[in-house]
N, C-alpha and C positions, 0 to 999 in steps of 0.2 A: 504494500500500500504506500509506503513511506517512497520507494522507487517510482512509481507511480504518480503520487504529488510531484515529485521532483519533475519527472520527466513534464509531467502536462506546465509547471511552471517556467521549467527552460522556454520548450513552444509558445508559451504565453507571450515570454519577454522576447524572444526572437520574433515573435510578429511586433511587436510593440517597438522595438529596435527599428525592422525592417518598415514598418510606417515612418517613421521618424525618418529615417533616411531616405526613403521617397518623398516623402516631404519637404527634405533639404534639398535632394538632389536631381527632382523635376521643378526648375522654377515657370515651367512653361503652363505645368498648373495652379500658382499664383499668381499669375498675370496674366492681362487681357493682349492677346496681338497685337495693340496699339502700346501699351506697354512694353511692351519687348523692342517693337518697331521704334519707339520712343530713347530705349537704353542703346538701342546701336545708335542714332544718331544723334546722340549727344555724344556720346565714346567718339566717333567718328568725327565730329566739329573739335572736340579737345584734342585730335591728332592733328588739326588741321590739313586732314583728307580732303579730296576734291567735291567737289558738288556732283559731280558724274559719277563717281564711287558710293556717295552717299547716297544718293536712289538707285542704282543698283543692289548695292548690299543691301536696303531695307525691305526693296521688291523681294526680293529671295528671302528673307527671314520670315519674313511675311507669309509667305510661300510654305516655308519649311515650316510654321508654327500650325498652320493650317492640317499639314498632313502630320505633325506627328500628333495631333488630336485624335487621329484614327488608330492609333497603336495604344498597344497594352501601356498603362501607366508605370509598369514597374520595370520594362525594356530601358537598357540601358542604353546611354547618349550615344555609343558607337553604333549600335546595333539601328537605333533611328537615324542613325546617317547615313548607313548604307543602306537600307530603305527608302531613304528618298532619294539619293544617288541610281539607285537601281531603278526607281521610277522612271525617274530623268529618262534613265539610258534605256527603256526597253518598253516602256509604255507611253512615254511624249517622244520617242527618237531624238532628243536633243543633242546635237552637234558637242563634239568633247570640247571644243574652246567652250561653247555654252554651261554645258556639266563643270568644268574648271571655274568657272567663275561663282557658279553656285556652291561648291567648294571652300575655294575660299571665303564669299563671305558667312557660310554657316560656320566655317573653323575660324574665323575675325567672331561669328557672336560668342562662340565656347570660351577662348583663349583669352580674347580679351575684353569681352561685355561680362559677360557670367563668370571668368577666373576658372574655369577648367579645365584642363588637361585631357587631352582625350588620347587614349590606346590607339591599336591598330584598328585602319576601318577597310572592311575586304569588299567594297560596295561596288556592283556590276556598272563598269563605267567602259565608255566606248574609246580607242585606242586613235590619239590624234595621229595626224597623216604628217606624213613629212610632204607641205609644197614645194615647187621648185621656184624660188623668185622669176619673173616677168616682169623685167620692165618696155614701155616704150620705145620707139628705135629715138634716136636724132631727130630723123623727117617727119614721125608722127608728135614731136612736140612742137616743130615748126608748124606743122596743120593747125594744132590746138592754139597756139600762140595768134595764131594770124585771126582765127575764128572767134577768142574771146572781145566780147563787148561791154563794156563799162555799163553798170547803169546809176542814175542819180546818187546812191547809195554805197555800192559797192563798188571799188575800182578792180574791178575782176583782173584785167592784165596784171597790174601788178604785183597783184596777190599770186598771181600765179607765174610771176619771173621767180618771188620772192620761194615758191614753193620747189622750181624747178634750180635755182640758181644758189638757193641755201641747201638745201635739202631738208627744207623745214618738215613737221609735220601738221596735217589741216587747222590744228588750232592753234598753234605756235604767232603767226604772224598776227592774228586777229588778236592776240593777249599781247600785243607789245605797248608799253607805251612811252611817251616824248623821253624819257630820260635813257633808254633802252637804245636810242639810236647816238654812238659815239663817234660824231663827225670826225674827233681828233685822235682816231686809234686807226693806224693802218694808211693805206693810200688811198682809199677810199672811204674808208668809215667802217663802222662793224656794228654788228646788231647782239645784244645780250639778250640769250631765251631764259626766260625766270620761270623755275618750278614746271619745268620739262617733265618726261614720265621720268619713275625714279623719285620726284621732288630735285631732279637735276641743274643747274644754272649752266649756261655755253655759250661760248662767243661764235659768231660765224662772220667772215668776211661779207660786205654790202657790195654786191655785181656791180660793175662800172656800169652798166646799161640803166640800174634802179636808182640811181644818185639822185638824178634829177625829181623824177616820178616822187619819191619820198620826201624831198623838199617840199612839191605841190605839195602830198596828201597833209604836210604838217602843218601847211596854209589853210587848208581845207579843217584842219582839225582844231585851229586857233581862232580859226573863226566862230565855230560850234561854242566852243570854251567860253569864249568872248562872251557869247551870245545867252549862255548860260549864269554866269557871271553877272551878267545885265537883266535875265528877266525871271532866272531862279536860284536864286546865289546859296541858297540853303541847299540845293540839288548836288551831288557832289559824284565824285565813281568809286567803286567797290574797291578796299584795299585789302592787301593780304594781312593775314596771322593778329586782327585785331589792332591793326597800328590805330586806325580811326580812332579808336577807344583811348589809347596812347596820347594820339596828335590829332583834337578835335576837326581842325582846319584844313591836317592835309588833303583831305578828297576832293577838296579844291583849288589844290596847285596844280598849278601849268606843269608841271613836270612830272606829276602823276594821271597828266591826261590820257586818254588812248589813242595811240595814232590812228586807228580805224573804228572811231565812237559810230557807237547806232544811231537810226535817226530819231529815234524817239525814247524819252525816260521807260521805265519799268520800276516794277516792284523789286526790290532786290530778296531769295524765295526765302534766305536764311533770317537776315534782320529786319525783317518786311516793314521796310522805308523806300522810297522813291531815290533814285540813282538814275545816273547814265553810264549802262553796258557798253561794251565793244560791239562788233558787228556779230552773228551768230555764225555758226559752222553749215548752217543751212545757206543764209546768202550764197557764201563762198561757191557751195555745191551745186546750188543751182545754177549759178552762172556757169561755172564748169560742164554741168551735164546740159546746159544746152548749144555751148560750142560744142562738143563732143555727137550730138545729133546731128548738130549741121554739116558735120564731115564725114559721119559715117562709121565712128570708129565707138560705138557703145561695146562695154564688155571690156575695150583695152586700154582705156584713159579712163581716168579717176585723179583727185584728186592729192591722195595717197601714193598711187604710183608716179605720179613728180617725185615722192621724197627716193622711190626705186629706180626711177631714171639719175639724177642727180648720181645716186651711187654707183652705178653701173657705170656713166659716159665720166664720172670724174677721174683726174691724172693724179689725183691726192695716192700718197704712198696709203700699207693697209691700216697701219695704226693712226698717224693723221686722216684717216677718212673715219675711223671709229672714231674721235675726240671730235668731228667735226659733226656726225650725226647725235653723237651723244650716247652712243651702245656702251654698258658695262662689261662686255664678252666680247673680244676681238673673233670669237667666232662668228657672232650674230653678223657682222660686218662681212665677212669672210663669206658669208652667203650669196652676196650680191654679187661676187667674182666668177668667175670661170675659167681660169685660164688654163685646167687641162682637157676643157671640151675645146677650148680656141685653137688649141695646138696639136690638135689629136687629129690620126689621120684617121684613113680605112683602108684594110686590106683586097674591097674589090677595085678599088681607084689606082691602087701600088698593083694588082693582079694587071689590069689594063693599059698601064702606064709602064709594065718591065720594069717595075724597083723594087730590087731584090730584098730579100726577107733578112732584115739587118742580123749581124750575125752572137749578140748575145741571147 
């Protein structure tokens, strides 16, 4: 009997234990989806993470808080990761860059919203492909060059020398602003990319051909400024890492202006005040994809592959072309090359041509 008490009082307290710890160690059943959605992006603004990052990661938390409502309560956090990992991959078909991103930010809510640690996760995830880079030739960015058309708003050419002639990326030129262009650095000037991917800073050389064009646009951008200044002076533009808060007034220095301001105020979506933004990444693309229709060339120009032409036709050795793109992996750079398909022959052209079968 006495064995007996014993044993039903262990079970007792082992269920009592094992409550307790589910309790500690599902927070997903203390809090509501907006809750959780709430703790990533505060976490995410204290890292001063990107804006683009910050709705992706909370779409996907969001996502993942939804489905692991339909799991057993007492499954542990690996086991609902690879559950919804294996969703992704074999009941939505979601592309592995896709899967990867939802990845990271369900292991961004563990590790560092919630402070968990998570074990191994063995979740049925689809095997990315190795692409081959593709870029444009020479003559198909001469098309697209000739074909882009400015409109009121956007200076489409230039944005797109500066894509093709820096080897910027789509958002890189549209985040510059006036203090970013250093007339007195180099023989032409040089442009500084602030909080590149990475959170990377890089200088790139300014094309002889953009000299001019970027003078205009800084006319064009002094005037907005001016005009701002004069008829909404409390209006000011969006700074990084809380300086605003720091330096009440800077978001109305000329030297914090944007070289490529929008035409119109907005809400700004984090400290929802009235600002003037840059121009959007959509402008950009749509001017692009409609020279890109008018020549006929959909599917091989993009936006983006200016930054893969640039690296392909550039004479930059391999590591100044990595420092110029901004790659942390002289591999990644290394992709854009080719030079043992360039040099490579074939042995039915040597067959037809009588050149003998070299003798190592």
């Amino acid at each position: 009997m006495a064995q007996i008490g014993r044993k039903s009082v262990g079970v007792h307290c082992d269920r009592i234990c094992r409550a307790q710890l589910v309790k500690y160690d599902d927070p997903f059943r203390m809090k509501t989806r907006a809750q959780v959605v709430a703790l990533v992006r505060d976490k995410i603004r204290m890292k001063h993470m990107a804006l683009s990052t910050e709705e992706t990661y909370c779409g996907w938390v969001a996502r993942y808080y939804d489905h692991c409502l339909m799991l057993p309560k007492e499954l542990r956090h690996e086991r609902k990761m690879e559950s919804f990992l294996t969703y992704l991959a074999r009941e939505r078909a979601t592309a592995a860059r896709t899967q990867n991103q939802a990845f990271a930010a369900v292991l961004f809510l563990y590790r560092d919203v919630l402070g968990i640690d998570l074990g191994k996760i063995d979740g049925l995830r689809a095997k990315r492909r190795i692409h081959e880079r593709v870029s444009p030739s020479r003559e198909q960015v001469k098309q697209l060059r000739a074909a882009i058309q400015d409109t009121p708003n956007t200076p489409g050419k230039l944005l797109v020398d500066l894509l093709y002639g820096c080897g910027l990326r789509v958002s890189e030129p549209l985040e510059l602003r006036v203090k970013d262009v250093m007339w007195d650095e180099g023989p032409t000037g040089q442009l500084i990319i602030r909080g590149a991917k990475g959170g990377k800073d890089r200088r790139v050389p300014i094309p002889q051909v953009c000299v001019e064009p970027i003078r205009s646009q800084l006319g064009r951008a002094r005037f907005i400024w001016e005009w701002d200044r004069e008829h909404t002076p409390d209006v000011g533009v969006v700074l990084p890492h809380g300086l605003a808060r720091k330096y009440p007034s800077a978001p109305c220095y000329w030297q914090w202006f944007w070289l490529f301001p929008a035409e119109k105020h907005c809400q700004h979506p984090r400290e929802n005040i009235t600002v003037r933004y840059h121009l959007l990444i959509d402008a950009l693309q749509r001017v692009v994809r409609n020279a890109v229709e008018k020549i006929g060339l959909g599917g091989v120009l993009s936006p983006h592959s200016l930054r893969h032409a640039y690296a392909t036709h550039s004479r930059e050795r391999l590591d100044a072309l990595r420092q110029l793109l901004g790659h942390s992996s002289i591999q990644t750079t290394a992709g854009y090359l080719h030079p043992v398909i360039e040099e490579a022959g074939n042995p039915l052209d040597d067959l037809l041509n009588g050149v003998p079968k070299p003798a190592w």
